[in-house]
Wavefront OBJ file of the C-alpha trace (Angstrom):
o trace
v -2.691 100.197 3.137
v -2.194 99.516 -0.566
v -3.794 96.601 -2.143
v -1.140 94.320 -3.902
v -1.737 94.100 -7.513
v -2.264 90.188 -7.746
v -5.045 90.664 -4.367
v -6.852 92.969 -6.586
v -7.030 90.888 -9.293
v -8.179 87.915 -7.183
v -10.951 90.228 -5.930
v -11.683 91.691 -9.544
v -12.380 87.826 -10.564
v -14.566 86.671 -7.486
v -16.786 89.539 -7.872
v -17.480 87.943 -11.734
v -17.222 85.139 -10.421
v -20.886 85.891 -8.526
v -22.396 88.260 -11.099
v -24.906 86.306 -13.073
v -25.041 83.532 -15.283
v -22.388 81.764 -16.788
v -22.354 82.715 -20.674
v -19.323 81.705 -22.916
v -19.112 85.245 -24.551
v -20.641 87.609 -22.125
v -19.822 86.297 -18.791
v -17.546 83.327 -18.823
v -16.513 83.797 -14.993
v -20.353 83.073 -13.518
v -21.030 80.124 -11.486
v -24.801 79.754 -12.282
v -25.720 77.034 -15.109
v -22.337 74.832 -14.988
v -20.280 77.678 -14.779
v -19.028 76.883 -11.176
v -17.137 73.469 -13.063
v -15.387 75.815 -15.094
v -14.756 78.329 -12.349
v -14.664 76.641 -8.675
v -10.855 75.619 -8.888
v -9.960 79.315 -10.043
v -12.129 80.955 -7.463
v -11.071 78.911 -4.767
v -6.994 79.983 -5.520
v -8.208 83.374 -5.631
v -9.943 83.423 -2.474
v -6.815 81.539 -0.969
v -4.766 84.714 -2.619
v -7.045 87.337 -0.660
v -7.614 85.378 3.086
v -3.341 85.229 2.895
v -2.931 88.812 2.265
v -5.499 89.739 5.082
v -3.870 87.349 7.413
v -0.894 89.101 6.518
v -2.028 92.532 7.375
v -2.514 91.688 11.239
v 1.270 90.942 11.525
v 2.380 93.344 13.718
v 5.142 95.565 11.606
v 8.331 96.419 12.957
v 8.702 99.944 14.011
v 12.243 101.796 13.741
v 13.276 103.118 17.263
v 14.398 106.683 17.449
v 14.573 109.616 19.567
v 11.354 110.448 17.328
v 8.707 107.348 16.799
v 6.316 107.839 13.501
v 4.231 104.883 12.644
v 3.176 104.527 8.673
v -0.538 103.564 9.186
v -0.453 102.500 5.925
v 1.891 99.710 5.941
v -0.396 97.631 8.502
v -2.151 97.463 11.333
v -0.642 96.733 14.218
v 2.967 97.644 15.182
v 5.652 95.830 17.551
v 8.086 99.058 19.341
v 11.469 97.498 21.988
v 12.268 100.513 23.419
v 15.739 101.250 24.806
v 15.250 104.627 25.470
v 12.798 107.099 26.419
v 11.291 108.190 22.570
v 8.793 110.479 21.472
v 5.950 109.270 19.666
v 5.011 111.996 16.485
v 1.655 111.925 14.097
v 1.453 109.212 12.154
v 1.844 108.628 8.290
v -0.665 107.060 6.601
v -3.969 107.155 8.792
v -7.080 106.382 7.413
v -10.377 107.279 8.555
v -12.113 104.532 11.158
v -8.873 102.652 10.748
v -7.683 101.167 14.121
v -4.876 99.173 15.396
v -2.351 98.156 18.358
v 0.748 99.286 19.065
v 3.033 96.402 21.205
v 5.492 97.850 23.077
v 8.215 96.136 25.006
v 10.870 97.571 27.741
v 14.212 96.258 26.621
v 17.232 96.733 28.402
v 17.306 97.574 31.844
v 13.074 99.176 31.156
v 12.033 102.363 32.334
v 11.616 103.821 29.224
v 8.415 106.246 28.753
v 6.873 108.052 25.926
v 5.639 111.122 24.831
v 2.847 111.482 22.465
v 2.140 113.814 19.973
v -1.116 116.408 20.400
v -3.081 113.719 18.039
v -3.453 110.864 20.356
v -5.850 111.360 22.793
v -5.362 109.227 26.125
v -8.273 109.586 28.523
v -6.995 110.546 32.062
v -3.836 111.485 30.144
v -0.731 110.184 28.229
v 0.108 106.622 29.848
v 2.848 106.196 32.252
v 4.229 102.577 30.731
v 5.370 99.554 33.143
v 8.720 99.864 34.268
v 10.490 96.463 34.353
v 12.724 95.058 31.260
v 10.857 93.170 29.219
v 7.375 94.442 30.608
v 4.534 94.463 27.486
v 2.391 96.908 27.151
v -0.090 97.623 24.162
v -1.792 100.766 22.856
v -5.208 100.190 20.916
v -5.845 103.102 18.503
v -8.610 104.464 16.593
v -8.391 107.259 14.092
v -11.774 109.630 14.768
v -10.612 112.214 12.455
v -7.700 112.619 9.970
v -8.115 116.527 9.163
v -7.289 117.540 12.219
v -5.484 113.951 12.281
v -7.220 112.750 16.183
v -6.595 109.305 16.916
v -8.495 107.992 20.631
v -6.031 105.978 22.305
v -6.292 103.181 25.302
v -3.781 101.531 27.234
v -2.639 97.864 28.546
v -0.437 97.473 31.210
v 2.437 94.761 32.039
v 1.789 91.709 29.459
v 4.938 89.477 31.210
v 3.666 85.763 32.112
l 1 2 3 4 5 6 7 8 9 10 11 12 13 14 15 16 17 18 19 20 21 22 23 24 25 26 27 28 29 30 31 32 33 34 35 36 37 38 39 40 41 42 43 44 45 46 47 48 49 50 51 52 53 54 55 56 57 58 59 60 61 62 63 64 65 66 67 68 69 70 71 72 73 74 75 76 77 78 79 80 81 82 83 84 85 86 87 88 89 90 91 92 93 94 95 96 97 98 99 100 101 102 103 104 105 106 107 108 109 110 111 112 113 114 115 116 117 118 119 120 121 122 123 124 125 126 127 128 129 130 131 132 133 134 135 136 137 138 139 140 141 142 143 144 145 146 147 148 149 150 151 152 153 154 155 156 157 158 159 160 161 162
């Protein structure tokens, strides 16, 4: 996932912000000796800037429905899938090593939709058989062991519906 330029910055600052003394010339973003009057406001908006965007990460994005499914690892971390038919689920984009995530998926229409999944996920006792009935929610957790050969181990919850 790329950093936004403006959440690097913010981090940029608040590791100056901690690095030593506070010194006009040499170090004017340091909180020791009366730097933190000078710098608390502006630290806290930066660290306001970076808890957002990480908030923002555990949305769960959007995934376009297709005949073929391919998630973008790199635009988040979890992912929200309605299926209306039965789809095929290919390697993901994106996939970073140790990254891991969920995958929400839902049974629209009348349900009975099932996946296949592509030789990287790894499912023990096998590829998941999802719950049948519309509007049944299901969720895949996912952790990428290996991303040359891409292996990603994979677990399965059944039937979310209150």
């Amino acid at each position: 996932m790329t950093t936004p330029a403006a959440v690097a910055g913010a981090l940029t600052r608040l590791a100056q912000y901690n690095s030593g003394d506070y010194e006009p010339a040499s170090n004017p973003r340091g909180f020791d000796d009366g730097g933190h009057v000078i710098n608390f406001p502006a630290a806290l908006a930066d660290m306001v800037t970076v808890s957002n965007w990480i908030a923002g990460t555990f949305a769960p994005v959007a995934v376009t429905e297709g005949p073929a499914v391919t998630l973008d690892l790199s635009s988040g971390l979890n992912f929200a899938l309605t299926l209306t038919g039965s789809r095929a689920v290919m390697d993901p984009t994106g996939a970073a090593l140790g990254q891991s995530g969920l995958l929400i998926l839902t049974q629209g229409g009348a349900g009975g939709h099932q996946l296949s999944w592509s030789g990287a996920w790894r499912f023990a006792g096998g590829a998941p058989i999802l719950s049948p009935a519309a509007g049944a929610i299901d969720t895949v957790s996912f952790f990428v062991v290996s991303t040359a050969p891409l292996v990603i181990l994979a677990a399965t919850t059944f039937d979310f519906r209150t």
